[in-house]
C-alpha positions in Angstrom: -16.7 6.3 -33.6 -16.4 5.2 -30.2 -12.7 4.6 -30.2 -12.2 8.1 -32.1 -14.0 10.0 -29.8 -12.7 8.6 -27.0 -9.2 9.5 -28.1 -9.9 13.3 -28.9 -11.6 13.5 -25.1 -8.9 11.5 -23.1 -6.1 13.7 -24.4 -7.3 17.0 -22.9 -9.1 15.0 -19.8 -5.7 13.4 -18.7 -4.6 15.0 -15.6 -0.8 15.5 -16.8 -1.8 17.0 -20.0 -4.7 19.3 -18.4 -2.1 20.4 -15.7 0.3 21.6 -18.2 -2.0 23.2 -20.9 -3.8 25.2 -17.6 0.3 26.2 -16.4 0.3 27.2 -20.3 -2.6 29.1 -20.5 -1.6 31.2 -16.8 1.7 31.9 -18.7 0.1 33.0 -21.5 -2.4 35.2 -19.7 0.1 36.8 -18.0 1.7 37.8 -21.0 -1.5 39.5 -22.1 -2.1 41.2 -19.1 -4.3 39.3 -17.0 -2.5 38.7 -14.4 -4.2 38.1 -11.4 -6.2 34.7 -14.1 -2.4 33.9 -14.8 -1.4 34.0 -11.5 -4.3 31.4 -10.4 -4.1 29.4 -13.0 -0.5 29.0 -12.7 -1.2 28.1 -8.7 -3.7 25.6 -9.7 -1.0 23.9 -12.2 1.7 23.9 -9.9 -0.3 22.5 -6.8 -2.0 20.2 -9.1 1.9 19.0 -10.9 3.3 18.5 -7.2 0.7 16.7 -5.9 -0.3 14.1 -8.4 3.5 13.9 -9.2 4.9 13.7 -5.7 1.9 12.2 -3.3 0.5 8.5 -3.0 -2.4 10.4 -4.9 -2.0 7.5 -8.1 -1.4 4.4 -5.7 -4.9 5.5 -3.8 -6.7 5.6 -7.3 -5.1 2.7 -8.7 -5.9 0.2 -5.4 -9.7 0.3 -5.7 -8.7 -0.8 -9.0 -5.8 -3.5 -8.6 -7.2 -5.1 -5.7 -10.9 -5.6 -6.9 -10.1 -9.2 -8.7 -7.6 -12.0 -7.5 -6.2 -14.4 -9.9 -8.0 -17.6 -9.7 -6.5 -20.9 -9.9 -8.2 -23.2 -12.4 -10.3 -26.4 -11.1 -9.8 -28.2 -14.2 -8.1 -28.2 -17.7 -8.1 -25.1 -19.3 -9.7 -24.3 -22.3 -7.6 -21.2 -23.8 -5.7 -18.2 -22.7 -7.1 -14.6 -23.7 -4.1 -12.0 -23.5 -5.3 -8.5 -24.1 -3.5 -6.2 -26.3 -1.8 -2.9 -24.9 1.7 -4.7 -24.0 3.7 -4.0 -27.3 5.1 -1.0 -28.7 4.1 -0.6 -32.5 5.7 2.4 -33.2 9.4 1.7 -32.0 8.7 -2.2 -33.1 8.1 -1.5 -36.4 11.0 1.3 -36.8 13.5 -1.7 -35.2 12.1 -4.4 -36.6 11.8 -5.9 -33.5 8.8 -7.0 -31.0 9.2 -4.0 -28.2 7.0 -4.6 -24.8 5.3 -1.8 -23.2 5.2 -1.3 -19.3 1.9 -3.2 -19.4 4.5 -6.4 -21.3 3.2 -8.7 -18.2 0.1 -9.5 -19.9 2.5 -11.2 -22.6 4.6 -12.6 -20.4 2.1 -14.1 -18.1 0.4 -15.6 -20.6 3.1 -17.4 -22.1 3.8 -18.8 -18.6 0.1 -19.5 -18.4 0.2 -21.7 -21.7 3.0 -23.3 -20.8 1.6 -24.0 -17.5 -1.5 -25.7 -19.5 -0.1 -27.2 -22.6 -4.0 -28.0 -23.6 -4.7 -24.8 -23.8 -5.2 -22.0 -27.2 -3.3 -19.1 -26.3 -5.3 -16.4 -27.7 -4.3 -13.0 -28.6 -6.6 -10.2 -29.1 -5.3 -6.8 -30.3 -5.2 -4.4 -33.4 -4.0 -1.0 -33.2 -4.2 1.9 -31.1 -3.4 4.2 -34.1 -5.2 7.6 -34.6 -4.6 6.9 -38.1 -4.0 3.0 -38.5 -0.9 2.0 -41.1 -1.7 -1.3 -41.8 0.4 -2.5 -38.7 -1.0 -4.6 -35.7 -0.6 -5.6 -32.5 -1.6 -8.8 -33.2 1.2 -9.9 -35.5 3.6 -8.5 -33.1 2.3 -10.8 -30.6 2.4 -13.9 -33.4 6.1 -12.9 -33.8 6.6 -12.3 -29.8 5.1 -16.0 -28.6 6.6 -18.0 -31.9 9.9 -16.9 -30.7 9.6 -18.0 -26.9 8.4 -21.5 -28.4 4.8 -21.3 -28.7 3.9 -23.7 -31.6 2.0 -21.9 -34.2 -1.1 -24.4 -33.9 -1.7 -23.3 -30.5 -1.7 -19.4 -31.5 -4.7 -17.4 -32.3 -4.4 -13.6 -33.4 -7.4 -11.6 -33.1 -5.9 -8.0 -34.8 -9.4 -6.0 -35.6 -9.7 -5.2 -32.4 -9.8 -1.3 -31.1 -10.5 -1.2 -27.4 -11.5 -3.4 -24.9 -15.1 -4.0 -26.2 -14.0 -4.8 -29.2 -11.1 -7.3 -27.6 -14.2 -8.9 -26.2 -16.9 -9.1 -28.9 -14.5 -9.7 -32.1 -12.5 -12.9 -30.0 -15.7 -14.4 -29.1 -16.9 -14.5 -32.5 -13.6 -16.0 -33.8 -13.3 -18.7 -31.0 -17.1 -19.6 -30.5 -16.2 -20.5 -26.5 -18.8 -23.5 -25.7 -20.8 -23.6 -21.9 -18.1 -24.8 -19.2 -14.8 -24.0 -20.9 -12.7 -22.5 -18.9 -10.9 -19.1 -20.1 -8.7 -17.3 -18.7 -8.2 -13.4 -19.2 -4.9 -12.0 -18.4 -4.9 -8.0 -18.5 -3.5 -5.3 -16.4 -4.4 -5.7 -12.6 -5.8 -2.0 -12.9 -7.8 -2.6 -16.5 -9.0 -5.8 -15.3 -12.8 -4.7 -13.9 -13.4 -3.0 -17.1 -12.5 -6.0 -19.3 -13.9 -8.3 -17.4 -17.8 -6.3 -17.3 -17.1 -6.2 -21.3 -17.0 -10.1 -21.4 -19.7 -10.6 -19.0 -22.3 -8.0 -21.2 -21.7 -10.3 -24.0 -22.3 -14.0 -22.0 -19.1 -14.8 -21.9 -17.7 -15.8 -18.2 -14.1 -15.7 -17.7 -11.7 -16.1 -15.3 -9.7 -13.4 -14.3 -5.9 -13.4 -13.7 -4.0 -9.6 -13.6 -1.1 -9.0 -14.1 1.0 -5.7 -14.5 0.5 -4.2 -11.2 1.4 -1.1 -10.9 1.4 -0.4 -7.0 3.0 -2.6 -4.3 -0.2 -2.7 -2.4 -2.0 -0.3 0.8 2.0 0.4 2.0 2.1 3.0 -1.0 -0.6 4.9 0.7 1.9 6.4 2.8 4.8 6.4 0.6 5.5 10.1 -1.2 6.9 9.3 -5.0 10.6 10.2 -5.9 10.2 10.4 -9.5 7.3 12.8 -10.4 7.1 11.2 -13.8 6.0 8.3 -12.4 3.5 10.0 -9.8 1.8 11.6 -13.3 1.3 8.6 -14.9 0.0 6.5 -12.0 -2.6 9.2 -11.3 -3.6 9.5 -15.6 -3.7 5.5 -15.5 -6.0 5.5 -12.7 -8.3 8.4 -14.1 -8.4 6.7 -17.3 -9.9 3.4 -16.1 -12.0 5.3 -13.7 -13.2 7.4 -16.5 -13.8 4.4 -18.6 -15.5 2.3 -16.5 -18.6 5.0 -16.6 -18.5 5.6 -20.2 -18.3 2.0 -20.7 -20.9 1.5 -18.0 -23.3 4.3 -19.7 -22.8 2.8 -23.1 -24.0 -0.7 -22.2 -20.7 -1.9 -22.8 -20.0 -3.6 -19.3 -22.9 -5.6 -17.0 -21.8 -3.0 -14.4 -20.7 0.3 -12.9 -17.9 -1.4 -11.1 -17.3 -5.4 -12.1 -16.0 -7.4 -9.2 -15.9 -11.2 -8.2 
């Protein structure tokens, strides 16, 4: 229900959407008559679409974010590799029967380096689908086909595909790998989704070490940098809400240790 809900409310909470339904609804209100509520509602929308689109608005959210875990170097032999889903396109993969990365593809990518950085380690992979409506396909299998074809022997796989969100990537790979007191485990995310996963591991005992990856700002210099391509103003500033957003409904849900993980 969780996963459902949070679905229906993050489509008309993300700021690219909410800007263009309220330009929308000015249009439409204008239409009608009501043209001094059109008129404002189109100013709001338009200020709101230049600045989240043009300004370092999404690289100011996003740092908090990125910057609040380093990657840490193991002290010792590594016990597995978790790699959370998100990185693979389902859709366009299944339609061309091939395994399609997403923007968020580091986390694949980096763990694959990881394991072969540690050849004792499990390379671990814990996704299901993102599907309002799930079709039998999963991330999972995408990510069996993705690692067996860099080189990955199969016995060092393991697919975790029941998984929904980032809870469930936590709970539902604990239970299948049963991690023992003083393994080391390493969790390779996005850099910006990285507090939120790690407070999920940490509510159910499990301690891991962090290592991000898919950063999505260059660091503090994009503070004073303007965007040139709005589209990717827009979706800095909805990744950062989301997480934002997520870490206090995860937070109020008992779902993280913490309001805000950190080191």
């Amino acid at each position: 229900m969780f996963f459902y809900a949070a679905k229906l409310v993050w489509f008309f909470l993300q700021p690219s959407a909410a800007l263009i339904l309220t330009l929308a609804a000015g249009v439409l209100a204008i239409g009608l008559g009501a043209v001094r509520l059109g008129a404002g509602l189109v100013l709001v929308a338009a200020i709101g679409l230049l600045v989240a689109g043009f300004s370092p608005l999404g690289a100011a959210l996003l740092l908090p974010l990125e910057n609040r875990f380093n990657r840490v170097e193991p002290d010792g032999p590594v016990t597995g590799i978790l790699v959370l889903g998100g990185g693979i396109d389902q859709r366009i993969g299944e339609a061309r029967q091939s395994v399609t990365l997403t923007d968020a593809g580091d986390r694949l990518t980096d763990g694959v380096a990881l394991a072969l950085r540690h050849p004792e380690a499990r390379l671990v992979f814990t996704g299901g689908t993102d599907q309002f409506v799930p079709d039998g396909n999963s991330e999972g299998e995408a990510a069996r086909r993705f690692f067996l074809s860099i080189g990955i022997p199969a016995a060092r796989i393991t697919i975790e595909d029941r998984s929904r969100d980032t809870a469930e990537n936590a709970r539902f790979t604990k239970a299948l790998v049963d991690p023992k007191p003083g393994e080391r485990w390493l969790l390779v995310t996005s850099a910006f989704h990285m507090p939120r996963s790690v407070g999920c591991f940490r509510a159910i005992g499990w301690d891991v070490l962090p290592w991000p990856s898919d950063y999505r700002s260059a660091g503090t210099q994009d503070l004073t940098r303007f965007v040139s391509q709005p589209s990717v103003g827009l979706e800095r500033v909805d990744i950062a809400t989301k997480e934002w957003i997520g870490l206090l409904a995860y937070w109020l849900s008992g779902r993280t240790d913490s309001l805000f993980p950190g080191p």
